[in-house]
N, C-alpha and C positions, 0 to 999 in steps of 0.2 A: 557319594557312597558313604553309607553309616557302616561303621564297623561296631562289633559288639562285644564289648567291654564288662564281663560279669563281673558280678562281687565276689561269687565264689566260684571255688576250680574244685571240686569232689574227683581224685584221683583212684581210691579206691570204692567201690560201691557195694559190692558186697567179698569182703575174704577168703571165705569159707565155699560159695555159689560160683562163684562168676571169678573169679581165681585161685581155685583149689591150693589156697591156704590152708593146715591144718595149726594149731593154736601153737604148738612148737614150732611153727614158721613165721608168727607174727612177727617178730623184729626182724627177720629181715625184710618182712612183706610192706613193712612199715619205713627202713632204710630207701628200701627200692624207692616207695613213694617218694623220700625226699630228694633221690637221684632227679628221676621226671622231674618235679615240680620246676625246680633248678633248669633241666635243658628246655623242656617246654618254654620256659620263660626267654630264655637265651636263646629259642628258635624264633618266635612268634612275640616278642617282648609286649607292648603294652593292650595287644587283644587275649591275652591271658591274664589272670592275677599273678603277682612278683610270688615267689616262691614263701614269701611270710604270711602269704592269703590263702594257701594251700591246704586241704585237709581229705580228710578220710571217711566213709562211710562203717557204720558194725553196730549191729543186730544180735548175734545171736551170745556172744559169749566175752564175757569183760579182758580176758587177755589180749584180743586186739585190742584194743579201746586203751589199755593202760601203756603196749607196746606202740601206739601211735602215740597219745599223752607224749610219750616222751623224746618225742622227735621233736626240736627247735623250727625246721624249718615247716612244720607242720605249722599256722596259727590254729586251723579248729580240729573238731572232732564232730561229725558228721554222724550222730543217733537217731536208729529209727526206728521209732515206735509204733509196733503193730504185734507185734507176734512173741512167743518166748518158747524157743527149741528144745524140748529132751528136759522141759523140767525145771529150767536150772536155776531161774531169777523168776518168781511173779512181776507182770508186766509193771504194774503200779510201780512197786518197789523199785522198777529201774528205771524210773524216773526223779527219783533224787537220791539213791545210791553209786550212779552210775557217773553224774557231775561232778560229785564229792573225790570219787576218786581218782577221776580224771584231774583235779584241779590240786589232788594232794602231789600230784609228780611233777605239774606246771602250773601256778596256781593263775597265770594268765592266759591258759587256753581259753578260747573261743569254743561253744556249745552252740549247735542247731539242731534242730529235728526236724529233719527235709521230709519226712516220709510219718504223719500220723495218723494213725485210723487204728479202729479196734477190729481184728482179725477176727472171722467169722470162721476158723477152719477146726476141723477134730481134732484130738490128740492125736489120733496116726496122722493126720495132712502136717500137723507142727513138726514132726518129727522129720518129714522129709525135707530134703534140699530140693528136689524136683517139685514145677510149680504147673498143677495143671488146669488151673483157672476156674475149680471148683468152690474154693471160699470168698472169689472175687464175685462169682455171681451169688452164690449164695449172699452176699452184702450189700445186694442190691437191691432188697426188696423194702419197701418202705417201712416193714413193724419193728425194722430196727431204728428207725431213727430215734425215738425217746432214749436207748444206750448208747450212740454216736453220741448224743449232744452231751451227756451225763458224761462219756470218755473227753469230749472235746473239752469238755471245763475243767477236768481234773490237769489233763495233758497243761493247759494256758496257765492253772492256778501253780502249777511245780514252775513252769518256765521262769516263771516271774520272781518265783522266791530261790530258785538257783541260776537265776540271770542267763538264761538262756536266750539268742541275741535273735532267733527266724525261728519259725513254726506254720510248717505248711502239710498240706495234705496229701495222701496219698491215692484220694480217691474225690477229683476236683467233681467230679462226672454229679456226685450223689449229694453237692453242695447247692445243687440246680435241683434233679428230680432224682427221685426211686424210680422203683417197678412196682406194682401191684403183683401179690403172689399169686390172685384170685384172676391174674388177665388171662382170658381165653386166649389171646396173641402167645402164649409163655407155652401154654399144655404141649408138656412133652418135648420142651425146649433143651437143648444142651448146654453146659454152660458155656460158650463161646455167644450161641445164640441170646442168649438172656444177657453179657456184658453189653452185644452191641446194641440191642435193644435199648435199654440204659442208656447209652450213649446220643442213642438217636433223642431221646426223651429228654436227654440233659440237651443237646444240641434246641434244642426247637425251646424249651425253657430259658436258656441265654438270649435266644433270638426275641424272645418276649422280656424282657427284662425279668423273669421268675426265679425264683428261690423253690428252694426245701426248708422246710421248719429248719432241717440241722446246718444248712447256710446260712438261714437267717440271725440263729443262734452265733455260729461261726462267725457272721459280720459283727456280732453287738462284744464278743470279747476281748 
């Protein structure tokens, strides 16, 4: 029996979404975490990370992110770049803004960005916490790839100069194949139907050993 031993434990994933956190609840949303990390480890000991490998996921707004910063038993902070909520940070910007001040409250936190892709959705879709898998398909079609690749090299070129330690994708599917927007298969497709589509096209692309220009690009940085 192999047991499975990650490098990292992401306890929270989104704050604000998926734990109705509001930004004057980050510290304790951010305590909580270090509670878990702690018994999680003292349940389950060495198929979890020890609670000093532990970390936090935050997207939309830098008070989590500085209220997790400052939890010891947190090692990283978990940034994901895709998207920027109500306004409030341009995305670029928060990709070496966002390390800087993480690192001004613990300057040996650990940075990754488990989740990056350049979000296809409107300004009303950014605004909503509800996700209805309109900008996912919309990202699927292949005449975005020349801005993926342009986003992917910007994202790799910050990681590097604020030592950010993993960077991986949010969207593996579109590292293999697109869609064509012009496939008769698509007309009149919902977005649920155009994700799995995608899927199938990525599926069958891995089973050929095939790439997309923006994977291929993805491999070479």
């Amino acid at each position: 029996m192999i047991a499975m031993q990650p490098d990292y434990l992401t306890l929270v994933f989104d704050p604000r979404a998926h734990h109705g956190l509001a930004p004057a609840g980050a510290r304790t949303g951010a305590s909580t975490s270090d509670a878990t990390a702690v018994r999680l480890h003292g349940d389950l000991g060495d198929l979890v990370p020890a609670p000093g490998r532990a970390g936090s996921a935050v997207s939309d707004t830098p008070v989590f992110a500085e209220a997790f910063a400052g939890i010891r038993a947190l090692s990283y902070i978990d940034l994901r770049i895709y998207r920027s909520r109500n306004g409030q940070e341009q995305l670029l910007d928060r990709l070496i803004t966002w390390p800087r001040r993480i690192r001004t409250i613990d300057p040996g936190k650990r940075i990754v960005f488990s989740e990056a892709w350049l979000s296809k959705a409107t300004i009303e879709e950014t605004a909503q916490l509800a996700y209805d898998g309109a900008p996912a398909a919309r990202a699927s079609y292949s005449f975005w790839s020349p801005l993926d690749v342009t986003f992917l090299r910007t994202v790799a070129r910050a990681a590097r100069t604020q030592r950010v330690e993993l960077v991986t994708v949010s969207r593996p599917d579109l590292l293999f194949a697109y869609v064509d927007f012009f496939d008769p298969l698509l007309f009149r497709a919902n977005p649920r139907e155009v994700i799995e589509f995608t899927a199938q096209r990525a599926a069958a692309a891995r089973e050929q050993g095939g790439l997309s220009d923006t994977g291929r690009a993805f491999g070479a940085l």
